[in-house]
VMD Tcl script that draws the C-alpha trace (Angstrom):
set ca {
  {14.39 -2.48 45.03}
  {15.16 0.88 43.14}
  {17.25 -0.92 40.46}
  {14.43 -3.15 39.87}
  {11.79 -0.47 40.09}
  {13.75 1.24 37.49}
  {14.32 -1.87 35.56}
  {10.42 -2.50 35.14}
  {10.07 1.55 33.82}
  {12.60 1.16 31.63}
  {11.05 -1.69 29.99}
  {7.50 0.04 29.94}
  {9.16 2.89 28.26}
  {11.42 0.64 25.96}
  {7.54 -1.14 24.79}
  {6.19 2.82 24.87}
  {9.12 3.38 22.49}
  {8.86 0.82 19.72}
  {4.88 1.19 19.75}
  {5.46 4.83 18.79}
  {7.63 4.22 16.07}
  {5.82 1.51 14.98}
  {2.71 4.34 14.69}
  {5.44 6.23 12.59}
  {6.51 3.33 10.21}
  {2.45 2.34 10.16}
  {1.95 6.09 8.65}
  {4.85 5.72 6.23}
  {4.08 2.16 4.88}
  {0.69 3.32 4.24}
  {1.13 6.28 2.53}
  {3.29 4.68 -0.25}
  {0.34 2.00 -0.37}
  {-2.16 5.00 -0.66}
  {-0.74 6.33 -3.43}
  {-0.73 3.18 -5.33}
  {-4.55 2.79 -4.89}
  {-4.90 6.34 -5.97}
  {-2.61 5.45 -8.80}
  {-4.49 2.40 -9.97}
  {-7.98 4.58 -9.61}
  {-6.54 7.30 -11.99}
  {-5.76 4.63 -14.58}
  {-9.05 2.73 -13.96}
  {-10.99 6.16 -14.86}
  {-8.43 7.11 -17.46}
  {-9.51 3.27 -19.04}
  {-12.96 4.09 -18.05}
  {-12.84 7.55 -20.10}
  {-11.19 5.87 -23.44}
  {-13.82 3.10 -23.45}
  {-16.51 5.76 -24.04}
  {-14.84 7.08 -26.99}
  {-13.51 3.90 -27.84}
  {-15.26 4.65 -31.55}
  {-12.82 7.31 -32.41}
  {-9.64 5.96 -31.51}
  {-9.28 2.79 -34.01}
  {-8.47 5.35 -36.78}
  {-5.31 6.50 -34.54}
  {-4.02 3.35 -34.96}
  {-5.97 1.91 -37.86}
  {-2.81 0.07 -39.48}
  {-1.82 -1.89 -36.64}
  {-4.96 -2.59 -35.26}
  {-5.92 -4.17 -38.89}
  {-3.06 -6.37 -39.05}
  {-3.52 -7.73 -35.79}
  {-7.37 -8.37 -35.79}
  {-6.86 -10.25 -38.98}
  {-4.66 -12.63 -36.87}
  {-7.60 -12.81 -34.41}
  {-7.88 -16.55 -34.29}
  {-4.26 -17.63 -33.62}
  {-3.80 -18.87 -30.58}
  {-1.88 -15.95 -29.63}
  {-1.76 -12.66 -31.43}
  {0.30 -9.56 -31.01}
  {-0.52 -5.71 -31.64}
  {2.30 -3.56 -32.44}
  {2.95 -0.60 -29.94}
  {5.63 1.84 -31.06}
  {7.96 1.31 -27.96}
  {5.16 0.91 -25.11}
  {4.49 -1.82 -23.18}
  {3.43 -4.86 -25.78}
  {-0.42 -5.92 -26.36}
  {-0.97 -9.52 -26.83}
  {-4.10 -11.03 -27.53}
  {-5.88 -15.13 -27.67}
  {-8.31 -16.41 -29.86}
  {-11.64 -17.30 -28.74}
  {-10.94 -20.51 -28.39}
  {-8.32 -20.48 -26.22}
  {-11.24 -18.25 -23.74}
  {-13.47 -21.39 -23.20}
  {-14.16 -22.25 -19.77}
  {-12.47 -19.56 -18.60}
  {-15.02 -17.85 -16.21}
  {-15.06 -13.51 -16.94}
  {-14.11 -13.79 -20.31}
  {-16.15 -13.69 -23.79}
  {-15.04 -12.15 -27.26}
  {-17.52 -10.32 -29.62}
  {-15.01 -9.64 -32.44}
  {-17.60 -6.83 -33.32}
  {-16.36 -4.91 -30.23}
  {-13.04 -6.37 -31.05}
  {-11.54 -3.19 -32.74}
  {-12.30 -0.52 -30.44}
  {-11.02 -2.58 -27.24}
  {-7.40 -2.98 -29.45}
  {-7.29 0.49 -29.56}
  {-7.82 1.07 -25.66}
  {-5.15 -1.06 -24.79}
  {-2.87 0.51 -27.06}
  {-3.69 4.09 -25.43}
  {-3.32 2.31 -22.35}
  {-0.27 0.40 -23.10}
  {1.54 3.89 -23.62}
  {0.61 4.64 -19.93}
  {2.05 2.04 -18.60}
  {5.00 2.93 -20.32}
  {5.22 6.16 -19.37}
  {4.91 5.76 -15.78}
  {6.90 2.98 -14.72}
  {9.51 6.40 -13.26}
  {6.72 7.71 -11.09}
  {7.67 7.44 -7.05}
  {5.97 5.19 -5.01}
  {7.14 0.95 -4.80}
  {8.54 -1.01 -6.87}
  {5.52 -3.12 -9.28}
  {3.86 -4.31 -12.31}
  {0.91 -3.28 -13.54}
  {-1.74 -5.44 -16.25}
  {-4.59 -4.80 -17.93}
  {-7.05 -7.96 -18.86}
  {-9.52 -7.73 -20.56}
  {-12.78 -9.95 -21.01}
  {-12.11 -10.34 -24.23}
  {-8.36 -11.70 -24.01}
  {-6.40 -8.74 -24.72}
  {-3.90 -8.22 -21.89}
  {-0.93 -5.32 -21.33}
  {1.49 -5.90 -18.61}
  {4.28 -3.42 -17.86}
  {6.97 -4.90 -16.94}
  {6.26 -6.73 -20.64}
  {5.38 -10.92 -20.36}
  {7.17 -12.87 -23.39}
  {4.48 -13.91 -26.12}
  {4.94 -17.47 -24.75}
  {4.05 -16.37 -21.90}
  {0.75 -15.06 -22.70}
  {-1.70 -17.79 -22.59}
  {-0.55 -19.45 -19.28}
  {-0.49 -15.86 -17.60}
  {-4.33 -15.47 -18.84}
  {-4.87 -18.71 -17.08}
  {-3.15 -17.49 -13.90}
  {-5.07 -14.60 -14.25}
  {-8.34 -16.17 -14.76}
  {-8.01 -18.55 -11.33}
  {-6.24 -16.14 -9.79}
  {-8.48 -14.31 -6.56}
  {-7.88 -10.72 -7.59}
  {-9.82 -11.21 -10.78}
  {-12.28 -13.53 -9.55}
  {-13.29 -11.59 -6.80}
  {-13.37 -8.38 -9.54}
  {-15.96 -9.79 -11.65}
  {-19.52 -8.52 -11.50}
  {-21.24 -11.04 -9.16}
  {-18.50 -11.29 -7.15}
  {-17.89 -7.36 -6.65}
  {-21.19 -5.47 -7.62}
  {-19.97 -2.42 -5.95}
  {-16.71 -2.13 -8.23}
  {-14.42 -1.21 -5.39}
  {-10.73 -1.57 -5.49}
  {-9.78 -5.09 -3.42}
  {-6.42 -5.85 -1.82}
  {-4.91 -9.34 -1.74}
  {-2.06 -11.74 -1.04}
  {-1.44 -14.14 -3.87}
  {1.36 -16.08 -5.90}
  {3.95 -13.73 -7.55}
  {3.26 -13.30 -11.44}
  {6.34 -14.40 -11.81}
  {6.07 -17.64 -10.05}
  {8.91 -17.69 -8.08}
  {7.60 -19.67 -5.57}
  {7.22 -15.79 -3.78}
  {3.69 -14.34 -2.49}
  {3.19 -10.77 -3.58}
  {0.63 -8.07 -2.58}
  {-2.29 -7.42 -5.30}
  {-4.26 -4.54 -5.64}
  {-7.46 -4.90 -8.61}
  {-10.10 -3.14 -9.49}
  {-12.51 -3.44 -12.81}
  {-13.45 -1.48 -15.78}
  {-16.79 -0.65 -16.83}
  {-18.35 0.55 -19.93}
  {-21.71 2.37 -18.46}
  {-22.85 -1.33 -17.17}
  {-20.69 -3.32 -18.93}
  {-18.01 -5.45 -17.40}
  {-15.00 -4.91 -19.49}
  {-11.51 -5.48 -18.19}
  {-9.75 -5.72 -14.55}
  {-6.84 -3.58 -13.69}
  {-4.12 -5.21 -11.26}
  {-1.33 -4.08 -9.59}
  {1.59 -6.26 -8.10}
  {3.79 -4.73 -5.72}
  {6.13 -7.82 -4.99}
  {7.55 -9.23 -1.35}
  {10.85 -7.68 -2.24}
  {9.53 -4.07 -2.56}
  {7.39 -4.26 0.63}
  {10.82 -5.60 2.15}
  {12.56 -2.71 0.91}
  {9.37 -0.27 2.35}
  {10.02 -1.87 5.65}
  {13.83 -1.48 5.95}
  {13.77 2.17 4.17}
  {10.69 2.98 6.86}
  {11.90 4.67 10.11}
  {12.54 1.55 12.72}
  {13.35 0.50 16.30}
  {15.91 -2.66 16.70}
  {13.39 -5.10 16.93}
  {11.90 -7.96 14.79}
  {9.51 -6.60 13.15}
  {7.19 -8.22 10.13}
  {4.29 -8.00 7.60}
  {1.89 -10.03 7.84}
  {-1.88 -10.97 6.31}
  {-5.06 -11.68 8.41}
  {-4.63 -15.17 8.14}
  {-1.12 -15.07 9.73}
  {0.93 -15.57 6.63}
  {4.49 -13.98 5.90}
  {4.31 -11.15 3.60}
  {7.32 -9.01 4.39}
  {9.91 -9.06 7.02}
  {13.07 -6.62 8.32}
  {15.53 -8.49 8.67}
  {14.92 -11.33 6.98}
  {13.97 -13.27 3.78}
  {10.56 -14.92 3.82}
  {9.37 -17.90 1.72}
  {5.95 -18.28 0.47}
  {3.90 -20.15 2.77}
  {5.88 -19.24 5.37}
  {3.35 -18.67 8.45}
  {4.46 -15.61 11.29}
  {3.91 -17.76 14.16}
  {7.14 -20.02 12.90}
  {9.19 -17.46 12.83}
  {9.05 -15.76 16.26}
  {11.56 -15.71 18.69}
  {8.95 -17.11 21.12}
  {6.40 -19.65 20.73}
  {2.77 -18.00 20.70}
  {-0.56 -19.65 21.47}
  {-3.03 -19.31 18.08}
  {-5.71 -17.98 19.58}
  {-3.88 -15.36 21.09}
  {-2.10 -14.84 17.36}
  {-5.62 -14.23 16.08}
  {-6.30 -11.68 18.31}
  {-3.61 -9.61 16.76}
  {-4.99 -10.68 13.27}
  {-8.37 -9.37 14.21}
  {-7.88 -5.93 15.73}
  {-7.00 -2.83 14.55}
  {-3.76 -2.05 16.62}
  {-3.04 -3.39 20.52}
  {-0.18 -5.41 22.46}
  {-0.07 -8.97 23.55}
  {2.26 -10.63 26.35}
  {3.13 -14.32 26.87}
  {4.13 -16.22 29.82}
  {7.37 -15.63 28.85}
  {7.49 -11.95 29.39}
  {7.51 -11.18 25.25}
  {5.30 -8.50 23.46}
  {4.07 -8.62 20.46}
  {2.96 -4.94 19.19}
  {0.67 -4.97 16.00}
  {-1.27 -2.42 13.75}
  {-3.05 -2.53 10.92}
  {-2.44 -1.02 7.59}
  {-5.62 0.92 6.01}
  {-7.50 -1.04 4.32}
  {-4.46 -2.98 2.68}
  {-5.22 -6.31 4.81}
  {-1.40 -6.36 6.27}
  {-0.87 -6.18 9.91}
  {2.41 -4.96 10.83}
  {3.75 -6.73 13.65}
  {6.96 -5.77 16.06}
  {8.33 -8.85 18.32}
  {10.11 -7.61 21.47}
  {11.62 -10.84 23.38}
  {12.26 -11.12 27.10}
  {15.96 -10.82 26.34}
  {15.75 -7.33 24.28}
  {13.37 -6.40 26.96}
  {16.41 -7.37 29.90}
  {19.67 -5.66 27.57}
  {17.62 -2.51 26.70}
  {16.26 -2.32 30.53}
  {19.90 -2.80 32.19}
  {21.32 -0.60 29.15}
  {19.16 1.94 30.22}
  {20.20 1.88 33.73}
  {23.53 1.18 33.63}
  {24.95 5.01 34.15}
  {22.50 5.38 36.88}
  {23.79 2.20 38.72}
  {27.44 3.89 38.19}
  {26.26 7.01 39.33}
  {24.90 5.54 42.27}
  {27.85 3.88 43.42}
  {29.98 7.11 43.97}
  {27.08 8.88 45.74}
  {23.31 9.57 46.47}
  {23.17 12.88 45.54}
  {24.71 12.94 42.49}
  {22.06 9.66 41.23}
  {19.06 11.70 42.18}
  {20.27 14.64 39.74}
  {21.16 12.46 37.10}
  {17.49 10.75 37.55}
  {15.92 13.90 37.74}
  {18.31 14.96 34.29}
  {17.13 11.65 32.70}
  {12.94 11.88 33.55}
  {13.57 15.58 32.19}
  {15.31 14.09 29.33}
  {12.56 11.12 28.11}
  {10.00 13.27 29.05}
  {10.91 16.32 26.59}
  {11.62 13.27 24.39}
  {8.43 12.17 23.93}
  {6.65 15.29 24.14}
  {8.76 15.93 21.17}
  {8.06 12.27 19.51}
  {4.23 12.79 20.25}
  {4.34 16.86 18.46}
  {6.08 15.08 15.44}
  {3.62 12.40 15.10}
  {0.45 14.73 15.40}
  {2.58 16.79 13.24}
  {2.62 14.37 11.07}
  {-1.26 12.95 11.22}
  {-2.71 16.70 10.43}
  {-0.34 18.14 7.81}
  {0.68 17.91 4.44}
  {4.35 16.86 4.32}
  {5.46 18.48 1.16}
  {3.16 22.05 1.54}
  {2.99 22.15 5.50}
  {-0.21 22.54 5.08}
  {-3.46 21.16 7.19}
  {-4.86 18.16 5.69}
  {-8.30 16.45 5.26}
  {-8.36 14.89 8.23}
  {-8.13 18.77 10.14}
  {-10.49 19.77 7.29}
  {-12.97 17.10 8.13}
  {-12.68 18.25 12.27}
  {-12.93 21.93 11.34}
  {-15.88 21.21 9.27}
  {-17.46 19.25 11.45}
  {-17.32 21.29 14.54}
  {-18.36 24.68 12.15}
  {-21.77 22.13 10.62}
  {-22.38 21.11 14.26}
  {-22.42 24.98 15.70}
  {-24.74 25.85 12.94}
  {-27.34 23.24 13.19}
  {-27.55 23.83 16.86}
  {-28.46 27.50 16.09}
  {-29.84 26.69 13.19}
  {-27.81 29.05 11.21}
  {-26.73 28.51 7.17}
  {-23.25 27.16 6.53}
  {-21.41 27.47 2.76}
  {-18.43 25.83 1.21}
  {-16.80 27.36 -0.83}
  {-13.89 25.70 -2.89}
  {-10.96 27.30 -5.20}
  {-9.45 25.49 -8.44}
  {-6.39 26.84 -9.36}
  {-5.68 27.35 -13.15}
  {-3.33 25.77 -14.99}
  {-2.01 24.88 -11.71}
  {-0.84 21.56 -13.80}
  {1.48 23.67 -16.54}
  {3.11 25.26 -13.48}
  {3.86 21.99 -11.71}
  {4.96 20.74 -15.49}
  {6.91 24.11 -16.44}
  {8.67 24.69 -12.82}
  {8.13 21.83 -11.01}
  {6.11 20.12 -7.83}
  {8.34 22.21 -5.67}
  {7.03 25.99 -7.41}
  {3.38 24.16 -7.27}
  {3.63 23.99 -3.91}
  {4.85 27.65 -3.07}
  {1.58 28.89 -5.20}
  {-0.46 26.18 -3.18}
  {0.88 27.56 0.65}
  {0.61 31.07 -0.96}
  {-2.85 30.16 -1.69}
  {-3.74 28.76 1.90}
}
mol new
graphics top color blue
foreach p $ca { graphics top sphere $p radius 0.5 }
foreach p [lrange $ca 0 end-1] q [lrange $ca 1 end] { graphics top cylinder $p $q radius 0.2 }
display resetview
């Protein structure tokens, strides 16, 4: 009876123990997918800023820009970049039909001259950290950039893929009136028979619908995120909110691939959609499996950890295997090494549980508190003073030239003058 008392703790705990570092892999993946929606924002209002002095920049690049737009109407022009990422362009008759775009070859000019200014970005920061991706800009007039560069031959059937494609439909004005970034699961640009995840969001002149940024981040790289993440020896996957493959650990996944072929066990669907619907829980079978999910931001993936009735069994009699031992040459000595062992988890995850709060309220690079503690603090200090009715300021510091100092010395002297700061 004690052996199999202790067998059922030590699989709680084992389930307690890959649910926590799933929490910690959650926090990782979604930070690197953070950053790339703050990426893509910075270049959306970087596009945003050029097309309202779109005017002036044609002269920068007045040669090129000339030569090109007198090849306007070939099927498929090209605008010379110096070295950056290539601009290709179509003729407008090679638009028709296609829903989002039209060409006004009086406007022509000054959108050349954005995506040359852009095409240099794209260029220039394909070294940045974060995942592995490529990057386009289309425009409604047919111009596109893509970094990793697309073959001219290319050109015309990617603008096709583009223009069916969900991520720019679903960018367009009607579609999207609130011009929010989107996240979604479509085929690679590559067509390589592989799914990748998209990230879009469009450009706007004042009111005008001009261009949609996308971002690919392809299956591989997500792969690579969940191997390089922090992980328990389990099965563990990525998966969309209709149940299809996007990434897995330990394994290569095919497009179309679906999650509930690949588990160890076989799971009813409407218990599958449960996980697909929530925001983080556990689900058991009849089998004595656990499925542990959580979802990803706003992303749309669901990470999901499979723990079978057999890892359950090995890590439960792994566990207790030194206590059985210890057992056998005497009493005594099996309540001490119990009591050393509850000491020993316990401090464990007290530990665990200080890292991961750690982790949720501070900034890992400065050590210091981040918005989510400033939100809290700020909250609690508004509440106190509109109970007693008392005025309450904020009061915020810029830094100057804080950029030159991160440029001259590096992020690393930036962040000693931002903890000196603090």
């Amino acid at each position: 009876l004690l052996i199999l008392r202790g067998m059922m703790l030590s699989r709680d705990t084992e389930i307690e123990s890959v649910r926590q570092m799933q929490a910690v892999r959650a926090v990782s993946i979604n930070a690197l997918l953070q950053l790339e929606a703050e990426r893509l924002a910075n270049i959306r209002n970087y596009a945003e800023h050029l097309m309202q002095i779109q005017d002036e920049l044609p002269a920068l690049f007045a040669h090129d820009i000339q030569t090109a737009f007198e090849h306007r109407n070939d099927d498929v022009w090209a605008l010379r970049t110096r070295e950056a990422a290539p601009v290709y362009g179509v003729s407008a008759a090679r638009l028709t039909g296609l829903d989002g775009f039209s060409r006004d070859d009086a406007k022509l000019i000054p959108g050349m001259a954005v995506a040359i200014a852009l095409s240099h970005m794209f260029s220039a920061g394909h070294n940045e950290p974060g995942l592995r991706e490529r990057i386009a800009y289309v425009s409604a007039s047919g111009i596109i950039v893509a970094y990793p560069a697309i073959s001219e031959q290319d050109v015309d059937p990617t603008l096709r893929t583009f223009a069916s494609a969900g991520y720019f439909r679903n960018s367009l004005p009607l579609a999207n009136p609130t011009r929010k970034q989107q996240w979604s699961i479509a085929r690679s640009m590559d067509d390589a028979g592989e799914s990748s995840l998209f990230l879009s969001a469009p450009v706007y002149a004042g009111n005008a619908f001009k261009a949609v940024l996308i971002l690919e981040i392809p299956r591989p790289s997500l792969d690579e995120s969940l191997n390089l993440a922090p992980h328990h020896d389990v099965n563990n996957y990525l998966v969309d909110h209709n149940g299809i493959l996007v990434g897995a650990g330990m394994r290569n996944v095919h497009r179309g691939e679906t999650l509930a072929s690949v588990l160890i066990d076989k799971w009813p669907a409407d218990k599958l959609a449960v996980a697909f619907r929530g925001d983080a829980g556990i689900l058991n079978n009849e089998h004595g499996s656990r499925l542990i999910y959580r979802k990803l931001g706003n992303s749309g993936l669901i990470m999901v950890d499979e723990v079978s009735t057999r890892e359950l069994l090995q890590a439960s009699v792994a566990r207790l295997s030194g206590t059985i031992g210890a057992g056998a040459v005497a009493l005594g000595l099996l309540l001490c090494f119990t009591l050393a062992v509850v000491h020993t988890l316990f401090g464990h995850y007290i530990d665990r549980g200080e890292a991961l709060r750690t982790l949720a309220e501070t900034d890992a690079l400065t050590g210091l508190a981040n918005r989510r503690v400033f939100a809290s603090r700020f909250a609690d200090a508004y509440a106190w003073c509109k109970r007693d009715a008392v005025p309450v300021s904020l009061i915020m510091l810029d830094i100057d030239r804080f950029k030159k100092i991160n440029d001259r010395w590096g992020h690393a002297s930036g962040d000693v003058v931002l903890r000196t700061l603090a």
